[in-house]
SENU-420871 format. One record per residue (C-alpha): x, y, z. Coordinates in steps of 0.2 Angstrom, whole numbers, plus 5000, padded with zeros to 4 digits. Layout:
BEGIN
XYZ...
This chain:
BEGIN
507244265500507644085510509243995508509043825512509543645501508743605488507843445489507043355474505643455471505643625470503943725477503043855465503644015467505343965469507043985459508243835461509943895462511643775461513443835466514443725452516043735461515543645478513743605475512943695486510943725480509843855488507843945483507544095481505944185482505444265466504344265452504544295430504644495434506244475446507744545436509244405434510344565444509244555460509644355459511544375458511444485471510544365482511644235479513344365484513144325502512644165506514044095489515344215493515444265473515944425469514444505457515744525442516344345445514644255442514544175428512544115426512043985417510243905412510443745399511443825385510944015388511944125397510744225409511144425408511144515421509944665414508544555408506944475419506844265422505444275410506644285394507044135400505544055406506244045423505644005437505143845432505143655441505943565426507343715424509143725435510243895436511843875439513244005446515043965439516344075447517544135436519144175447518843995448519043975432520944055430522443935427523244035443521744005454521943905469521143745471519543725482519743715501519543535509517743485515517143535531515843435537515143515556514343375567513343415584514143315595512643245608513443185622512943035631511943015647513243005663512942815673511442825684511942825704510542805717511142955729510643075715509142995709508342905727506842775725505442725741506042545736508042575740507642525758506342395754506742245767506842115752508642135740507542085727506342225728507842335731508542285714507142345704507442515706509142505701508642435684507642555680508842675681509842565672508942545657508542735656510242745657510242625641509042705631509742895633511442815628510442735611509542885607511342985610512042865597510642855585510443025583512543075581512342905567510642985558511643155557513143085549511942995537511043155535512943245529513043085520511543125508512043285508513743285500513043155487511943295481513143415480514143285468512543265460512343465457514343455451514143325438512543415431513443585431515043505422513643425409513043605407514843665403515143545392513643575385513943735380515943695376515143585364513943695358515243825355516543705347515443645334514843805329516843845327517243675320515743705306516643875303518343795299517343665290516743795276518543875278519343725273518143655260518343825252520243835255520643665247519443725230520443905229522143785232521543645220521243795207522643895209523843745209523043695191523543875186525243855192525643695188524843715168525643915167526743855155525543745146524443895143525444015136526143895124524343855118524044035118525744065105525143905095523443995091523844115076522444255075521244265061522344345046521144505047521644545065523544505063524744665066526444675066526544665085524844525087525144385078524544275092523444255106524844255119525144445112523744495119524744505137526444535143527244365145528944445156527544535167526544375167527944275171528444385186526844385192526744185192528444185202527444325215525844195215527044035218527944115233526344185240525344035237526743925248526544055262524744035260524843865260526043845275525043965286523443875282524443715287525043795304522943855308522343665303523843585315523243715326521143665326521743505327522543515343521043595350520043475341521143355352520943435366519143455368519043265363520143235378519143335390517443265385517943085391518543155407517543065421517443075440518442905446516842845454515242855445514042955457512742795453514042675464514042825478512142835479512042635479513542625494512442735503510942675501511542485505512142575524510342625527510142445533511142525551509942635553508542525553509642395563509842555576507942595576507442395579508742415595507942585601506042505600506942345611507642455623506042575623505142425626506142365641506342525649504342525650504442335654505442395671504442545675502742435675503542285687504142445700502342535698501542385703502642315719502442525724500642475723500442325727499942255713500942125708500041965703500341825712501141705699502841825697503741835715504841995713506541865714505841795697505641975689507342015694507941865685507341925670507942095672509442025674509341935658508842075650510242195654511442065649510742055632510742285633512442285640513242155627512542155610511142315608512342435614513842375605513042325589512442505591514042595593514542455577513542535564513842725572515642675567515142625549514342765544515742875550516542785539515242825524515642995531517443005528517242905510515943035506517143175511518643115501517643075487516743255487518343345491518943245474517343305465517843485471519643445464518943345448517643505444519143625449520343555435518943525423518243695423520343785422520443645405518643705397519243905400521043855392520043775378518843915378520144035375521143935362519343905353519244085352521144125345520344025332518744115329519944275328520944185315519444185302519344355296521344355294521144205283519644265271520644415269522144305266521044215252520444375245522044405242522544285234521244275223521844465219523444405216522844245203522144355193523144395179523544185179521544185176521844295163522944195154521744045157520144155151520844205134520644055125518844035128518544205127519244215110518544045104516644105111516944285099517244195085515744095089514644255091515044305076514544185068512744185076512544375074512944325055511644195055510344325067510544455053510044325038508544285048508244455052508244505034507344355030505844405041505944585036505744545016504344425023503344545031503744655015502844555006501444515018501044695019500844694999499844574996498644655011498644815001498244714982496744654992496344844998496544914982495344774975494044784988494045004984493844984966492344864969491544974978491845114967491045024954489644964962489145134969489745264958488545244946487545324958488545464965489245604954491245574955491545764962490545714978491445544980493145644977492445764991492245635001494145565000493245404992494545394977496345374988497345214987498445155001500345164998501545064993502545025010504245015007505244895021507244955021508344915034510145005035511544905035512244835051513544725056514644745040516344745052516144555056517444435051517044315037517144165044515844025046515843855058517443755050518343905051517943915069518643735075520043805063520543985071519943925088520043745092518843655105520243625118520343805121518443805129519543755144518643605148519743445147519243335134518643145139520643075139520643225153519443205163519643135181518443005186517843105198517443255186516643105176515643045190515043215194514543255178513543085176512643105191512043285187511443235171509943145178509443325186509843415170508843275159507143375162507943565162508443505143506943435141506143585145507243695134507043575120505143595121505243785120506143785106505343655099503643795100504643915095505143825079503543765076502743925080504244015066503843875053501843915053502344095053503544075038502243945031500944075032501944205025502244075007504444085010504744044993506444134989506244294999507544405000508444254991508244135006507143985004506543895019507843775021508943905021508243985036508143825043509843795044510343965049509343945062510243785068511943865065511444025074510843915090512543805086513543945086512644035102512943845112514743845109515044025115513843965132515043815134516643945132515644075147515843935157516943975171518843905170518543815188516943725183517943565185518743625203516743635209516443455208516043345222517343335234518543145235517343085249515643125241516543045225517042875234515642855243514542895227515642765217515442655233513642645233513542635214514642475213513542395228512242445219512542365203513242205210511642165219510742215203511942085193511541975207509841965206510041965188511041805189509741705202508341755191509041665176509641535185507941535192507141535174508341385169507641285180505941295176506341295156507241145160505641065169504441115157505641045143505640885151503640885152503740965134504840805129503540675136502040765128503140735111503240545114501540525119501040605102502340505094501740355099499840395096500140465079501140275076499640185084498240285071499440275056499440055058497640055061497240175046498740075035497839905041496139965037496740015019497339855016495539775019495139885008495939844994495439664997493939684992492839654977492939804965491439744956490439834968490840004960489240004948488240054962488940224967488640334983488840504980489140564997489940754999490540765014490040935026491441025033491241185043492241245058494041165051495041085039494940895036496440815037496640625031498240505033499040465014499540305008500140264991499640154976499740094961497940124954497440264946496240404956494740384943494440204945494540214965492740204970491440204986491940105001490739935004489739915020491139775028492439925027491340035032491239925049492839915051493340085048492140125063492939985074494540095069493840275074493340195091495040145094495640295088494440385101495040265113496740345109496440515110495640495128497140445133497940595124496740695136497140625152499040635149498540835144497940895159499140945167499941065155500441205164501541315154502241485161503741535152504141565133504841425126505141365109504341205103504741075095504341035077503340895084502440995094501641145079499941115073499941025058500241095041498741095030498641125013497141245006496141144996495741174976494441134965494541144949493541054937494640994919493640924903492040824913492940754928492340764944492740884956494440844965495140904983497040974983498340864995497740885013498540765026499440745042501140755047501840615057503440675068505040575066504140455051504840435036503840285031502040395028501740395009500240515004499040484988497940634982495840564983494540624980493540704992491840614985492840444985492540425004490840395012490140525024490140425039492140405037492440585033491440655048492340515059494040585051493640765053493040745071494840655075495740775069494840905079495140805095496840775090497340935088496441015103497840975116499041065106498041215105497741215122499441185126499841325112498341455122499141435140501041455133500341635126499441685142500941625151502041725140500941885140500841875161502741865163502942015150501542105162502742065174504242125167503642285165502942315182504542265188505142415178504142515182504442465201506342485197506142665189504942705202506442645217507942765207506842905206506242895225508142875228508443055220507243145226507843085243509443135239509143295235508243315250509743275260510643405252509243535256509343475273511143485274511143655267509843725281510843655292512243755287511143925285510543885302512243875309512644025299511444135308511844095323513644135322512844295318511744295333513044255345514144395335512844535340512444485355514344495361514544665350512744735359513544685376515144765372514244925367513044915383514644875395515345035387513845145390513745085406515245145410515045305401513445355411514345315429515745445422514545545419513545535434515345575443515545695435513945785438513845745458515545865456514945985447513545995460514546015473515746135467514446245460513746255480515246275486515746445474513846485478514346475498515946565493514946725485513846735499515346775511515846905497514547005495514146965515513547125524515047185539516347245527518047155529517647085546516046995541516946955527518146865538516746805549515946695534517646615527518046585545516246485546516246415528518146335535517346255549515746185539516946105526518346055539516845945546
């Protein structure tokens, strides 16, 4: 093993090793097979711990003594061991020693003197010549007193470095210590947690018994029992119990459960002290951050270099002077530098040595002793700082552990009282337990009818299978026995018949009450289930209860569809099996028993349900934040609601507006056509009528739509109305060019219809209403078209006359028809593109929906996946509560075998040594030489054991 500081890498082989309470670090030679033992032992001398006071840590793992590095994947580079020392550690312990800090004083060069060191040119002729010997000396003198200085200043710097990475080793052991405080603190503050969460469900439930004792028994005495199970001693539920036994015991459970309550109150006050505590101790910090240490030093490296620069200047002179006296002892000196001029310049030169490189030497020498001494008092305050913090994490330690002590007390405690609530539960538990008998009875009521039922069904089955044996036999009797004398087929067993088969089932279930549903809402009502009704409930019990029906939505969905098959699968069966009245039940008679049956058998589920269902809710914070979320939830959702209709205003507002516009464009055409038709009209009637001799008959072909024609009144009868002469018909052409004239405007004005949204037109705006046309021919006439015209929007002027449809000429009518096609175009358009609109944003709607369904079941599945988490979690904690449990209860157990087998091996080494020495003693017994070589050998056994 070598001992030596660590520096910041740490070689293969080697085991970094840190002394947490001054920061000492040293490596140790070892590999994966070394025992940790052989390590502690290493570190005895060169620490000064006692083995039993070494405390070795690695991370969060404490390292035992009996197991190899390898269990903890030791040595490694990235992996520091650290060795706490616990009589440290006591509240009585004295604080640290000061820091020593040992420097090698080098001391400086004494002043040169030329009796003790003679030069050839001390009795040169010239003074000049005689002075370069002199300096020489000088400057030597100069640098040894440099390098003196320097090398004290680089060892102070050196102690300097050092003693900041012995505060660096403290604070990382300090993180290690609070890491495994913390560790161990959370472990015990997720114990109490559990503790607490199931303290404060047991409390909530037993204050509900207490506080609604008297409430229970009085609905117990209000409930009279069924007139069939009334004695003269029960004539109620509450006589079921002993009320002065009950009432004693609630006076027991109300003292107990206010020393419970106070105890549990004095353990809480007492976590939260320590919880306090280790608060407190993990902001602890060093006064001066190591970081501003680190930088202070590393600014006072600039001294150092300021002291090398000076030795290089001072090097660099001494070989100046040796090279001028070298080459006057030669001769060699050239001849532009006369010795007076080098001496000069000497002179020059030890001015500059004598008053600025020396002193500013000396300068920094004196700063960085004062590094030295900020660096000692700081790491002496580190040793203090570590001293204290490690006493307050042991007093922590052990109060943390009072509390781990206090568990089992307090479960037992809880046991307890749960023993002592029980006959308060009883009193709760009667109520539903009556109400769900009552309830049984009446399904097992129901179950036998069914049962019954199915037995006279399968009765019947089996008889009609053996008709249709008996059936098949004699047909086969008949056909063959004609054949075969009757004695061989009676040989042959041919003539048997099945039997009759005879379905009876004994009586069971003939002690049940007769009672039915109303009677049980009657004998037992609802409120004694033990479930508060909806004025009851709190709104946590309510929130809980909505949030869980979500999860139970596709449980009941599954139930519902299994007993949907199963109904199914019992009507087919009864189906199959003809249930006309058998065993006098018809099939809606076994339907509704069935319903009852699986009535009855829900209400007695609801009544098994334990009294504390509404004490396992979610707990007042999971509640809020639940109710939190939601309202946050639902405002943003109303939000959104509100800008999207806002949104939707808007534009139904613009597209009325273009909506209005479109109208008065079509108003104003539909006034335009109807002058020119009313215009046209009136030229016609101007005419001559003699022209009507020469008839056109014209019919008019119509395919694709309806014609419709403007109406105008008159006072001439339809039959004497005739064909149109050629002059009208040139004007009524002039009139269908400006009419298509028109409706190219009506084109360009509907292009840019663009309709998105669903919205309701105006009357204006409908296709025109058209009237079917009917033909009918009365006594010779000629055939005559129904009413067909065109509605003009806010007119009240348009007067219609019934024609003819032969009455027009063909041009005229395929002029008209063609108008009204165009005409009518844009509106169907229009009409097309609001529906496509109308169907996009209904696609929409439902994919936002869907998107919306989609978003609140991610957000349950993820919420049930916290909850898993957070139930690992607390398995996970669980078990290793457990681990550290064994592993302290194996340690005990090895400590104590330990100590067993040293007894033992005690005991043996004198046993040993007894049995030699009675062996010794026997020899000088039964020694040869009688009484005097008896005495010989005690006298010589004496002597060996004397020595």
């Amino acid at each position: 093993m070598s001992s030596s500081i660590a520096e910041n890498l740490v070689a293969e082989g080697k085991l970094l090793v840190h002394i947490a309470e001054n920061g000492y670090s040293f490596e140790l030679d070892c590999d994966e097979t070394t025992l940790v033992e052989a390590v502690m032992q290493s570190i005895l001398p060169v620490s000064g711990i006692h083995f039993n006071d070494q405390l070795v840590l690695c991370a969060d793992l404490k390292l035992e003594p009996q197991k190899p590095l390898s269990a903890y994947k030791l040595p490694s580079r990235d992996r520091e061991v650290f060795v706490f020392n616990k009589a440290r550690l006591q509240t009585n312990s004295p604080p640290p020693p000061p820091e020593q800090v040992d420097i090698v004083e080098v001391p400086e060069p004494s002043p040169p003197a030329s009796s003790s060191d003679p030069h050839p040119l001390d009795d040169a002729p010239d003074p000049a010549l005689k002075a370069l010997p002199s300096y020489e000396r000088q400057f030597r003198y100069h640098y040894h007193r440099g390098s003196a200085i320097y090398d004290r200043t680089l060892a102070k710097f050196g102690h300097c470095e050092r003693l900041l990475r012995e505060q660096k080793v403290q604070d990382r052991a300090l993180e290690v210590a609070r890491s495994n405080l913390d560790q161990y603190y959370r472990m015990i503050h997720q114990n109490c947690s559990e503790f607490m969460k199931r303290y404060k469900h047991q409390h909530r439930y037993h204050t509900d018994l207490l506080a609604n004792f008297d409430k229970d028994m009085q609905k117990l005495r209000s409930i009279k029992l069924h007139p069939t199970l009334q004695t003269a001693s029960r004539k109620c539920l509450l006589d079921f119990v002993k009320e002065d036994n009950l009432r004693k015991s609630a006076e027991t459970c109300i003292s107990s459960h206010r020393q419970f309550e106070n105890k549990v109150a004095q353990f809480s006050q007492m976590f939260g002290e320590v919880k306090h505590k280790v608060e407190e101790l993990f902001t602890l910090r060093s006064s001066l951050p190591i970081k501003n240490l680190e930088l202070t030093i590393k600014d006072h490296q600039r001294y150092l270099n300021e002291q090398k620069s000076i030795m290089q200047s001072l090097s660099k002179d001494v070989n100046t002077v040796k090279k001028l006296v070298d080459d006057c002892m030669s001769g060699q000196l050239s001849s532009s530098l006369r010795p007076h001029d080098a001496v000069s310049a000497l002179g020059r030169m030890y001015e500059v040595h004598d008053k600025s490189h020396l002193p500013k030497m000396l300068a920094c020498e004196r700063s960085i002793s004062k590094l030295l001494e900020f660096c000692k008092d700081k790491k002496n305050e580190m040793n203090i700082f570590v001293h204290n913090y490690m006493q307050k994490t042991t007093y922590i330690t052990y109060h943390i552990k009072d509390v781990k002590l206090q568990f089992p007390v307090f479960r037992e405690a809880m046991v307890h009282q749960e023993d002592l609530f029980m006959d308060l539960k009883l009193v709760r538990g009667i109520g539903p337990a009556y109400r769900a008998c009552l309830a049984e009875i009446v399904r097992r009521k129901t179950s036998m009818k069914l049962y019954m039922g199915m037995a006279g069904q399968l009765a019947e089955r089996l008889a009609t299978k053996r008709e249709l044996e008996v059936r098949r036999r004699e047909e086969f009797l008949k056909t063959h026995g004609l054949y075969i004398p009757k004695d061989v087929l009676a040989s042959m067993g041919l003539y048997d018949t099945p039997n009759q088969c005879d379905v009876n089932i004994a009586p069971f279930d003939t002690t049940l009450l007769d009672i039915d549903i109303p009677d049980l809402d009657h004998y037992a009502p609802e409120y004694l289930a033990g479930l508060p009704t909806k004025a009851e409930k709190p709104a946590c019990l309510r929130g809980s209860i909505s949030m869980s029906n979500e999860s139970s939505h596709s449980v009941d969905a599954e139930d519902i569809g299994v007993g949907t098959l199963e109904k199914d699968d019992s009507d087919d069966f009864l189906e199959g099996c003809e249930l006309v009245e058998i065993a006098g039940t018809s099939k809606m008679e076994v339907e509704n028993a069935k319903l009852k049956a699986e009535l009855a058998s829900a209400i007695a589920m609801i009544c098994s349900l334990a009294p504390e269902f509404e004490y396992e809710s979610l707990d007042d914070s999971k509640v809020n934040t639940l109710l939190k979320n939601a309202a946050e939830k639902t405002a943003e959702a109303l939000h959104q609601k509100d800008e999207y209709g806002k949104h939707l205003q808007s534009m139904l507002k613009a597209k009325q507006m273009q909506c209005d516009s479109y109208e008065k464009r079509i108003q104003e055409l539909e006034q335009r056509l109807s002058d020119q038709y009313l215009q046209g009209q009136r030229i016609k009637n101007n005419d001559d009528f003699g022209l009507l001799a020469s008839k056109v008959d014209c019919k008019p072909e119509i395919s694709g739509s309806e014609v419709n024609l403007p109406r105008v009144s008159t006072s001439e009868p339809m039959d004497e109305v005739s064909c149109i002469s050629n002059s009208f018909d040139t004007k009524l052409g002039l009139f269908t060019r400006q009419s298509s004239k028109g409706r190219e405007g009506v084109d360009e004005n509907m292009m840019d219809s663009s309709g998105m949204l669903n919205l309701q037109l105006d009357s204006s705006m409908q296709e025109p209403h058209r009237e079917e046309l009917q033909v009918g021919e009365k006594d010779g006439k000629d055939k005559m078209v129904g009413q067909s015209g065109m509605s003009l929007t806010n007119s009240s002027t348009a007067e219609s006359m019934p024609e003819p449809l032969n009455a027009l000429p063909c041009e005229t009518t395929a002029e008209l028809v063609l108008d009204s096609k165009v005409r009518g175009d844009p509106v169907l358009e229009l009409q097309s593109a609001l529906a496509e609109k109308l169907n996009q944003l209904s696609e929409t709607e439902t994919k936002l929906r869907d998107v919306l369904d989609e978003v609140s079941m991610l957000r349950r599945d993820m919420e049930i996946s916290r909850k898993l988490l957070d139930e690992s979690q607390m398995n996970c904690a669980h078990l290793e509560n457990c681990l550290h449990e064994a592993r302290e209860e194996a340690q005990s157990h090895r400590c104590a075998a330990e100590r067993r087998a040293s007894e033992y091996s005690t005991l043996r080494a004198s046993a040993v040594k007894m049995r030699g020495l009675f062996e010794r003693l026997r020899n000088c017994v039964y020694s040869p030489g009688g009484m005097a070589g008896f005495a010989d050998s005690l006298r010589s056994l004496a002597q060996s054991l004397s020595k």
